[in-house]
C-alpha positions in Angstrom: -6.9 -8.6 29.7 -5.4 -7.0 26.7 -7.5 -6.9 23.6 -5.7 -6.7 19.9 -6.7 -3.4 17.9 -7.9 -4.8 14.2 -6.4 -2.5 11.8 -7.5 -1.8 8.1 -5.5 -3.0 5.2 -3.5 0.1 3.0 -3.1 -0.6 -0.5 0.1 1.6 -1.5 1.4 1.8 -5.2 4.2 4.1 -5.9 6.3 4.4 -9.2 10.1 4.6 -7.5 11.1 1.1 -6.0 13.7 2.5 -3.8 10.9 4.7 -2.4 8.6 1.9 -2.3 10.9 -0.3 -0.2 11.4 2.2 2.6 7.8 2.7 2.5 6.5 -1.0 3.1 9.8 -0.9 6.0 8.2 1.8 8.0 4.5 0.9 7.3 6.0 -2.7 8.9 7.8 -0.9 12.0 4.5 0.4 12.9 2.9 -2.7 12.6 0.6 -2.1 10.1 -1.4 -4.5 7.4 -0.1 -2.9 4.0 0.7 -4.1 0.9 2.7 -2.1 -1.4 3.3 -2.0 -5.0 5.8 -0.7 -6.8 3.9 0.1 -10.4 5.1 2.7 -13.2 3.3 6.0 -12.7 2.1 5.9 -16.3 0.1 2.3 -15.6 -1.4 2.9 -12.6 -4.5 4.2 -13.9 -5.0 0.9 -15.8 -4.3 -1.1 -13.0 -5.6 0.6 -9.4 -9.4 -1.0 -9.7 -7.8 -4.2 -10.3 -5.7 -4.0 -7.6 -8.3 -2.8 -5.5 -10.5 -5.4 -6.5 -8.2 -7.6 -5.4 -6.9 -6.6 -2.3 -10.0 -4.6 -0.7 -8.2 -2.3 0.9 -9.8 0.7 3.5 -7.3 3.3 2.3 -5.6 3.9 -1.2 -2.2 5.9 -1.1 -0.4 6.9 -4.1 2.6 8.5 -4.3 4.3 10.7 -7.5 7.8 11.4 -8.1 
């Protein structure tokens, strides 16, 4: 009997949406839960405990140009 792994949820915010696209792709190949956001480098301060708040994610990545 095979048994499903549970995997944690990323939360990913990254200011360049092309960058962002071909980020959720790959996180998706792999078959993992993410959720990523493509938010201006200059609000993400402001927003990340919000978002975090919201989505309760296990790991935080952010990305900079």
């Amino acid at each position: 009997m095979e048994t499903k792994q549970q995997l944690g949820k990323i939360l990913h915010l990254d200011g360049d949406k092309k960058y962002s696209y071909k980020s959720y792709k790959y996180y998706k190949r792999m078959g993992l839960n993410v959720i990523v956001k493509n938010i201006p480098e200059y609000k993400q301060p402001q927003i990340v405990y919000n978002l975090i708040s919201i989505y309760k994610p296990d790991i935080l990545v952010i990305t900079r140009s």
